[in-house]
C-alpha positions in Angstrom: 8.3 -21.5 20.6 6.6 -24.9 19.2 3.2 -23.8 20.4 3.7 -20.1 19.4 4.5 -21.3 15.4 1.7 -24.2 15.4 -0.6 -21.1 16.9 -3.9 -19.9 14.4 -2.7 -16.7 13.9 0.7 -18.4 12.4 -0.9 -21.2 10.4 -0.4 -19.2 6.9 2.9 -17.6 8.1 6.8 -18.7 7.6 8.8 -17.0 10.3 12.2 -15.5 9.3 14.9 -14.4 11.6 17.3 -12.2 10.0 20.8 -10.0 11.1 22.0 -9.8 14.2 19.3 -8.1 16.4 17.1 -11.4 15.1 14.4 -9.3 13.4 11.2 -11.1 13.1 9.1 -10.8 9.7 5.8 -12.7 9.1 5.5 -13.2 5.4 2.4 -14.9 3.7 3.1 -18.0 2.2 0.4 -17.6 -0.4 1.0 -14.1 -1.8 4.3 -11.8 -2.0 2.8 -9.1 0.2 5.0 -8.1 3.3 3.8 -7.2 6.4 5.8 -4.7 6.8 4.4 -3.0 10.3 6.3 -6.4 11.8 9.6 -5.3 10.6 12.6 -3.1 11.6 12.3 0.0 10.0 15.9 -0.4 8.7 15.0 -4.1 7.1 11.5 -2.7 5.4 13.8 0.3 3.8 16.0 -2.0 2.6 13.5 -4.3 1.5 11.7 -1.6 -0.6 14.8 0.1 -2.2 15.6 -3.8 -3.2 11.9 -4.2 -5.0 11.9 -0.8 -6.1 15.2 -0.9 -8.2 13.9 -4.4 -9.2 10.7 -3.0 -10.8 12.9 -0.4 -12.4 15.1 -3.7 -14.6 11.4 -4.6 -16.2 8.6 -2.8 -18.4 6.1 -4.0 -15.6 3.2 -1.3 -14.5 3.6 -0.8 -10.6 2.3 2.3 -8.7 5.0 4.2 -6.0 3.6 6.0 -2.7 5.9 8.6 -1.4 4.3 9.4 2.2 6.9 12.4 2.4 6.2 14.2 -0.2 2.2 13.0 -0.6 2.5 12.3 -4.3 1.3 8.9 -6.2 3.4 8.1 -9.3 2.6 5.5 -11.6 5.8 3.7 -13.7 6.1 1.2 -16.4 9.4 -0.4 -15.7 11.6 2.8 -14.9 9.5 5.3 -16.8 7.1 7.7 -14.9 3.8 7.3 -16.6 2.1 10.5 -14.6 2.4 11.8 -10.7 -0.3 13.0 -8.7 -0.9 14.5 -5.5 -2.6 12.9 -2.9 -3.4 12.6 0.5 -2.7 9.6 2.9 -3.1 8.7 6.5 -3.3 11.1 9.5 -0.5 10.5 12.0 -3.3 8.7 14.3 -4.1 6.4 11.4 -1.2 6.1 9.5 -1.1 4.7 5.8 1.5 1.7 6.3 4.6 1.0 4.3 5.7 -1.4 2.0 5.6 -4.0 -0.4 1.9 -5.0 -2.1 -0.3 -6.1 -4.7 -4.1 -4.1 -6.1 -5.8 -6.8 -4.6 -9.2 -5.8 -5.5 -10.8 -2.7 -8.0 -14.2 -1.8 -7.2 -15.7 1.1 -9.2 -17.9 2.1 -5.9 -17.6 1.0 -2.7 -18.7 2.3 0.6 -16.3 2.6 3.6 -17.1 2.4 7.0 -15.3 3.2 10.1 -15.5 3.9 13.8 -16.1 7.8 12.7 -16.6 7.5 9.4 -18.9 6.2 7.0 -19.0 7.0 3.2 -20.9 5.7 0.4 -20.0 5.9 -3.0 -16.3 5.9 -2.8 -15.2 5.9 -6.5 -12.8 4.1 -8.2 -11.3 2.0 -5.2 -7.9 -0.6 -5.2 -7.6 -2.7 -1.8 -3.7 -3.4 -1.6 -3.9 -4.4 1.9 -6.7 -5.2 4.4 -8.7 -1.9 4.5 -6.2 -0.4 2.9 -6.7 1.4 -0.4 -6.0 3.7 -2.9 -9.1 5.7 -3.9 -11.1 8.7 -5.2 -12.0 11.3 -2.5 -14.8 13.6 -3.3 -15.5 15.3 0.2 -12.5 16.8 0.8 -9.8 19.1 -1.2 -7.1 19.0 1.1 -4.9 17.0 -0.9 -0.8 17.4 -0.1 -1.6 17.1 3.1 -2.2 13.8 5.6 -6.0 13.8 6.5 -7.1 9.9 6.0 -7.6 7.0 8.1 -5.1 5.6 6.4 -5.8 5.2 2.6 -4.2 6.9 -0.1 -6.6 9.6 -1.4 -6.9 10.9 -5.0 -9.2 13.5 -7.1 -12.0 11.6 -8.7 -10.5 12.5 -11.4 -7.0 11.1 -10.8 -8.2 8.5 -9.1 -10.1 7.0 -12.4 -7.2 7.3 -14.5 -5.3 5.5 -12.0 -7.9 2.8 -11.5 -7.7 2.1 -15.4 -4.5 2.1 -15.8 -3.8 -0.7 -13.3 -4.8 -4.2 -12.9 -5.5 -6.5 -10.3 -2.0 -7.8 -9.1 -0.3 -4.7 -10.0 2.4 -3.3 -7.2 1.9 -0.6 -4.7 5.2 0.1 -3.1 4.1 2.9 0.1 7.4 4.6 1.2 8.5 7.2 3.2 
């Protein structure tokens, strides 16, 4: 175990066993973000409901991705700001759940993939790795999964969205 914790993928992890199956979660030390795809499914529900009716106590701007029903919804504290639809990830390249920060806005960007590569995607937020909320001009299938794993938006919707957060604004992605 020694060797496993003092290993490089490990060195800016804490490891936490919790309940009595002994879950294992790898949370970064230097940010609040949770890697949730190293979770129980049971733990990261519980852990979302928590931050979600946290959020809800304070006037703080945070953005709320319900995979089920496809729809973005932007709150300030427990208020509803607006709600659009959207489309996230393909069940081959699912958009992941949990807890996470805008980590980076970039008014273009281009995104590259194993069968994919688009330039000029507008008004993008990285909240995790290659994950992102975005504009998405080439398609209009939006309600329905179809990404690689990005939450996808109108242009349009997408802008408003990109203005109204910050960097360091919360993405909470949720079934």
């Amino acid at each position: 175990m020694r060797n496993f914790l003092n290993s490089q993928i490990l060195r800016n992890f804490k490891l936490i066993l919790t309940g009595a199956a002994l879950t294992l979660s790898f949370v970064s030390i230097d940010s609040d973000q949770v890697f949730a795809h190293h979770t129980s499914r049971n733990s990261r529900v519980h852990r979302i409901a928590r931050k979600v009716k946290q959020l809800k106590t304070t006037n703080r701007r945070w953005i709320q991705v319900d995979l089920s029903r496809q729809r973005l919804i932007a709150w300030e504290g427990k208020t509803p700001v607006f709600a659009y639809i959207v489309s996230t990830g393909k069940k081959k390249t699912p958009t992941i759940t949990g807890i996470f920060n805008v980590q980076t806005k970039l008014r273009k960007t281009r995104m590259k993939g194993e069968d994919y590569d688009v330039p000029n995607v507008p008004y993008t937020m990285y909240y995790y790795g290659g994950y992102a909320i975005h504009g998405a001009y080439w398609h209009n299938k939006f309600g329905t999964p179809v990404s690689h794993g990005c939450v996808n938006l109108r242009p349009n919707h997408a802008k408003r969205v990109f203005n109204w957060a910050s960097v360091g604004t919360p993405v909470i992605v949720q079934r």
